[in-house]
C-alpha positions in Angstrom: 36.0 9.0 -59.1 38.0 9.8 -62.6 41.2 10.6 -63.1 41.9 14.3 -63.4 42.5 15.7 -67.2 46.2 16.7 -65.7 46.6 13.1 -64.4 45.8 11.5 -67.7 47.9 13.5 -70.0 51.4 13.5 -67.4 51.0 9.8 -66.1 53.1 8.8 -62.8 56.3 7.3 -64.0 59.7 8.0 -64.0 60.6 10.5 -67.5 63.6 9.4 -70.2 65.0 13.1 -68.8 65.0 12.2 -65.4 66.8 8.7 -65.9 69.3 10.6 -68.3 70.0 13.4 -65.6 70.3 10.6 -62.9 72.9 8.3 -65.5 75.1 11.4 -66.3 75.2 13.2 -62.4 76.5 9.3 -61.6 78.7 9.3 -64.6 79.8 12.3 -64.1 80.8 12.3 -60.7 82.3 8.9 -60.4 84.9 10.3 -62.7 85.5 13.0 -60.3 86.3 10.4 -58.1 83.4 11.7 -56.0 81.0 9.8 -53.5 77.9 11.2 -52.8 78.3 12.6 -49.7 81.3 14.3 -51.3 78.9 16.1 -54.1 76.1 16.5 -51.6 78.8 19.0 -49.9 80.2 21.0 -52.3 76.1 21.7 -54.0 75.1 21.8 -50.1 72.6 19.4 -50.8 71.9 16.7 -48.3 73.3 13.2 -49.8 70.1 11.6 -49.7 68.6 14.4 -52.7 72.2 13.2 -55.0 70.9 9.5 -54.5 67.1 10.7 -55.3 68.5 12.6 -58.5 71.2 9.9 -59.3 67.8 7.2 -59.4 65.5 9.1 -60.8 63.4 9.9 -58.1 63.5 13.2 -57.4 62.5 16.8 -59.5 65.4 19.0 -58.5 65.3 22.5 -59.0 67.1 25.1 -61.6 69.1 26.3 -58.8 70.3 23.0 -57.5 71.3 21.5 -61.7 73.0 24.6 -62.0 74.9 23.6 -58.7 75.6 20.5 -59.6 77.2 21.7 -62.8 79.0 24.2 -62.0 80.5 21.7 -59.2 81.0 18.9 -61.9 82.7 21.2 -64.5 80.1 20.7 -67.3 77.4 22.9 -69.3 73.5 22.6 -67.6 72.3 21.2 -70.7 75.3 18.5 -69.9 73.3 17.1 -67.7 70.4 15.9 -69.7 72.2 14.7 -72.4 70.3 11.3 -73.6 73.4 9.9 -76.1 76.1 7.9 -75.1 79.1 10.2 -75.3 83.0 9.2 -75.5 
């Protein structure tokens, strides 16, 4: 059986957005001095969905990013920023 039309035009793989939201909640909270778990606490997020978001892996939603960056002290947009930044 074919792929679906959906399938075909949004392949399986892991988006530049994703991977640049997973690079800057790492960034970002390593110079918090955070660990996971420590992050995972104040969003109230299990650690396991930071470690899916820091790789990735995971599709978090609007309400969870705007958790995360209120709790890392940056704009929403912040967090998918794709260029290297000083």
């Amino acid at each position: 059986m074919g792929r679906s039309g959906f399938d075909q035009r949004f392949p399986a793989r892991t988006s530049q957005i994703a991977k640049a939201l997973g690079r800057n909640v790492r960034r970002l909270r390593k110079a918090k001095g955070w660990t996971q778990d420590e992050l995972a606490a104040k969003v109230r997020i299990e650690q396991t969905a930071v470690s899916l978001i820091e790789n990735a892996r995971s599709n978090p939603t609007l309400q969870t990013l705007e958790a995360i960056a209120a709790c890392l002290e940056v704009r929403l947009v912040d967090l998918f920023e794709t260029r290297v930044t000083k």
